[in-house]
N, C-alpha and C positions, 0 to 999 in steps of 0.2 A: 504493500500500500504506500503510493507517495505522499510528500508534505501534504501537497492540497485535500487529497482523499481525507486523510486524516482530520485535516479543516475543516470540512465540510461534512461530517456524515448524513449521508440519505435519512431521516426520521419523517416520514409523515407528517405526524402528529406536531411535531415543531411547526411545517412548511403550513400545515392548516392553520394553525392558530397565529402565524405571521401573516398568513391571507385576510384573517377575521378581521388582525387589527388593522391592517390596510384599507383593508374596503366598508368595515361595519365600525370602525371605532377614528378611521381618517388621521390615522397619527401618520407623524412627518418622516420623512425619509432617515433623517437623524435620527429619530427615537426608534424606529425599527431598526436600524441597524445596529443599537445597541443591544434591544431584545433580544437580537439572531446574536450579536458574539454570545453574551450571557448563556443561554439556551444551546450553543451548539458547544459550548464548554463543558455543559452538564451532560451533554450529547456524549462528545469525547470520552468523561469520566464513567460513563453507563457505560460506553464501549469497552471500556479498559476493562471494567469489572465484570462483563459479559452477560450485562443487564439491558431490557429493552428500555427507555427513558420510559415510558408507563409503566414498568413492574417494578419503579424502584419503590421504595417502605421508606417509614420516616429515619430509621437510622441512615442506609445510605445517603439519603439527600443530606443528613449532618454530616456522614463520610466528604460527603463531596465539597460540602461548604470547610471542611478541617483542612482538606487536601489543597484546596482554594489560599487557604490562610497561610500555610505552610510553604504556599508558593509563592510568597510573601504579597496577597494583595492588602489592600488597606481595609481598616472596617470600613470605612465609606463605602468602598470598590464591594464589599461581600454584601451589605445592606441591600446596593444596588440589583445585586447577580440572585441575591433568593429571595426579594420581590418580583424580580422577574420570573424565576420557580413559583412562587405565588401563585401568582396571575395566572402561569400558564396552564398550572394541576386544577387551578379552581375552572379554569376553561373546560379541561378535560372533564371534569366531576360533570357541570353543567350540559355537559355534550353527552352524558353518560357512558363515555368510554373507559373511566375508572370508576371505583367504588366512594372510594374519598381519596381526599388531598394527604400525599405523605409530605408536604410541606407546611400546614397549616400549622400546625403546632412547633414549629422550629421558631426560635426566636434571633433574630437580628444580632449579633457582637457590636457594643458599642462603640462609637468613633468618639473619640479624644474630646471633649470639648473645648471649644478654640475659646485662649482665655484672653478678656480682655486688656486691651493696650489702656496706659493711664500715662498720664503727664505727672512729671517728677513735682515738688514743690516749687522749683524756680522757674520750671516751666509754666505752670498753671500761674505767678506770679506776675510773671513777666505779658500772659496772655491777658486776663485781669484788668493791670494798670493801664488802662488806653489812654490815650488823652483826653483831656473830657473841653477842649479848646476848642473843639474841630465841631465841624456838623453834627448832629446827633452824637457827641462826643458823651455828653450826661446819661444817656440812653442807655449806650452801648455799656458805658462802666458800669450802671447799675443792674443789666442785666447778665452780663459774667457774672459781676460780684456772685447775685444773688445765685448762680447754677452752680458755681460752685461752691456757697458758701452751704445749700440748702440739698443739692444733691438731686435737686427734681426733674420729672420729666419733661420730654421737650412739650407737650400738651398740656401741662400741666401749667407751665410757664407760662403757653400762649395765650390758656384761659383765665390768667390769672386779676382779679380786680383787684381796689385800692381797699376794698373791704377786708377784703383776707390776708389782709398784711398787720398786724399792729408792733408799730415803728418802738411806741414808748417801751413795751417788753418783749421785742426783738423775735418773734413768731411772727412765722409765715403760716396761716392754716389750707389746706390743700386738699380737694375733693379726687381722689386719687382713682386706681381700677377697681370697676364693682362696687362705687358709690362709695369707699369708704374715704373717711374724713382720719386728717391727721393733723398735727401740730410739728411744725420744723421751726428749728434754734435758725435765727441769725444771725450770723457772724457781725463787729463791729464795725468792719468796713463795707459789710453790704447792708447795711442799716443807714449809713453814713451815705453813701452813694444812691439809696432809695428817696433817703429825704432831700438830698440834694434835687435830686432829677423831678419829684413830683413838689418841689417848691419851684423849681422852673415853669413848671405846665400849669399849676393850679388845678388841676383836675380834682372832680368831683370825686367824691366815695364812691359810686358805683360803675366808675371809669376801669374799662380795661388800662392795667401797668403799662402794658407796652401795645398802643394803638396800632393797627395797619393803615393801609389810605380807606378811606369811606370812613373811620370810627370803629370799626370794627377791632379784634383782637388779633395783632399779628399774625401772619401764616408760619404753622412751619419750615416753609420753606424762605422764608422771608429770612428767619432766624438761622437755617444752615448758612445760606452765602453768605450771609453777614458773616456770621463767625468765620469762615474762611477766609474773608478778606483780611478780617482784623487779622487774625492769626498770621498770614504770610506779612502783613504789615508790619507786628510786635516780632516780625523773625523768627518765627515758628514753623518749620515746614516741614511736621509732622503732617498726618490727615488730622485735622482739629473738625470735629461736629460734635451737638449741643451734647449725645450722650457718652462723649469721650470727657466731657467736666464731669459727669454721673457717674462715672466710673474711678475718675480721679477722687472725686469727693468720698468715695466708700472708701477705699482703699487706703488715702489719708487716715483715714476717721480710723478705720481698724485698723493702722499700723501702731497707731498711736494708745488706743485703748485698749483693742484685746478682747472688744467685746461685743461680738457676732449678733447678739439677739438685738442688745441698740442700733447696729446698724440697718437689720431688717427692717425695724421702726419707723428710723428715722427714712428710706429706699420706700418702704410701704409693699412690703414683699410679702405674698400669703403664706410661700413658703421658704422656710429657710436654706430648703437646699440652692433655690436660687441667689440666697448672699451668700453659700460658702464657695463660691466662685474668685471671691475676692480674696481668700485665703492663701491664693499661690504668693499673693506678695508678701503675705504674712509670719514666714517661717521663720523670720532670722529672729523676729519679734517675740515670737513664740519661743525660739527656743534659748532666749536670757529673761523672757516669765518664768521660764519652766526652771531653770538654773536658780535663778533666785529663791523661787519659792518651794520649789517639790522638797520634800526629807527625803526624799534618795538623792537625787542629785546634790544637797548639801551633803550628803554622809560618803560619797562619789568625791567632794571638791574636798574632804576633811574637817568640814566646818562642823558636822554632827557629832 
């Protein structure tokens, strides 16, 4: 059998269900030829084991996805490859050419989650301080200030009025995901930089903070390029967007204190595994808490 033979094996059952999705489901030339490598891989792997690709069982198809792994693909790359086994055994099932799915019950290896980028202290300083000279100079400083003093989201920002601010004891309160309400600390200078900016405008109590054109409450997108410009402006030429300060602002907060549940708090996060994301930058912190305080590690350093 030559290379190509081998690439290709003759399977029916594949060629039908790359027909279905062509003609009954209209997917694009690019997503089926993904389907076909996927699917003529599993093809290959049945071949080898001298299985028809319908009589495999649920172990094999984990054989196949191990074999997969072991050939170094990514979990992304394998999540990919037995969804597509998915789809295709649920096809078969459907078609009544198998009994059930021996993929159904296989579960996906998880991919790495990509941790987020954060600007160091001096950087997020340096982005911050803008001029407040310049056109909308007052604006711009009090809206950094406030993302990263407060850690909020970029919606959260946009909808924000002059009501849910109280300047005198330094809370921002905030109608967060799922209706719920929180209270956020404002830092000094973004307290300092709010009241500056809304003693420039005068604006009412129930004035959007940060107007768009018509009166309205800033767009999102209003707020990205802005902060881009500033950002290459202040010499920053990172990717700088509004929830690269929200990631900054966690990451500060818990290097500095050590304490995960405040952070979810203050982020507005229902669950916690979503703020222990912020933890990779947290280690070196962690481990002179851990030094100082654990009795093993003082009885470890001789101090016990």
């Amino acid at each position: 059998m030559n290379a190509e033979e081998r690439a290709q094996p003759p399977v029916a059952d594949i060629e039908d269900y790359l027909a279905h999705l062509q003609v009954e489901r209209r997917m694009s030339a690019h997503t089926l030829d993904a389907y076909r490598r996927d699917l003529v891989s599993l093809a290959q792997w049945a071949q080898h084991e001298g299985v028809e690709v319908s009589a495999l069982h649920g172990e094999q198809v984990r054989g196949f996805v191990a074999a997969e792994h072991r050939r170094g693909l990514s979990p992304k790359s394998l999540q990919r490859r037995l969804s597509a086994c998915r789809s295709f055994y649920a096809w078969l099932v459907k078609q009544g050419r198998i009994a059930a799915s021996p993929a159904a019950s296989i579960r996906s290896p998880k991919a790495p989650r990509k941790l987020p980028q954060v600007l160091d202290p001096d950087e997020a300083k340096a982005l911050v301080e803008v001029p407040t000279d310049a056109p909308l100079g007052l604006r711009d400083r009090a809206l950094l200030e406030l993302f990263y003093s407060s850690g909020l989201r970029l919606s959260e920002l946009c909808a924000l009025r002059w009501r849910d601010l109280d300047l005198s004891d330094a809370l921002v309160n905030v109608l967060g995901k799922g209706n719920k309400q929180r209270s956020v600390p404002l830092g000094s200078h973004a307290r300092a930089a709010l009241a500056e900016w809304r003693g420039s405008t005068g604006a009412a109590n129930d004035a959007h903070v940060f107007p768009g054109r018509g009166g309205g409450p800033i767009t999102p997108r209003a707020v990205q390029l802005r902060m881009r410009h500033l950002a290459q402006q202040q010499g920053l030429f990172k990717r700088v967007h509004p929830h690269l300060l929200r990631h900054s602002f966690a990451s500060h907060i818990l290097e500095s204190s050590g304490d995960l549940r405040g952070v979810q708090e203050l982020l507005g996060h229902a669950d916690i595994a979503t703020t222990q994301i912020y933890t990779h930058l947290d280690y070196q912190h962690l481990a002179k808490v851990y030094d100082a305080a654990h009795p093993r590690a003082r009885r470890k350093n001789g101090e016990g």
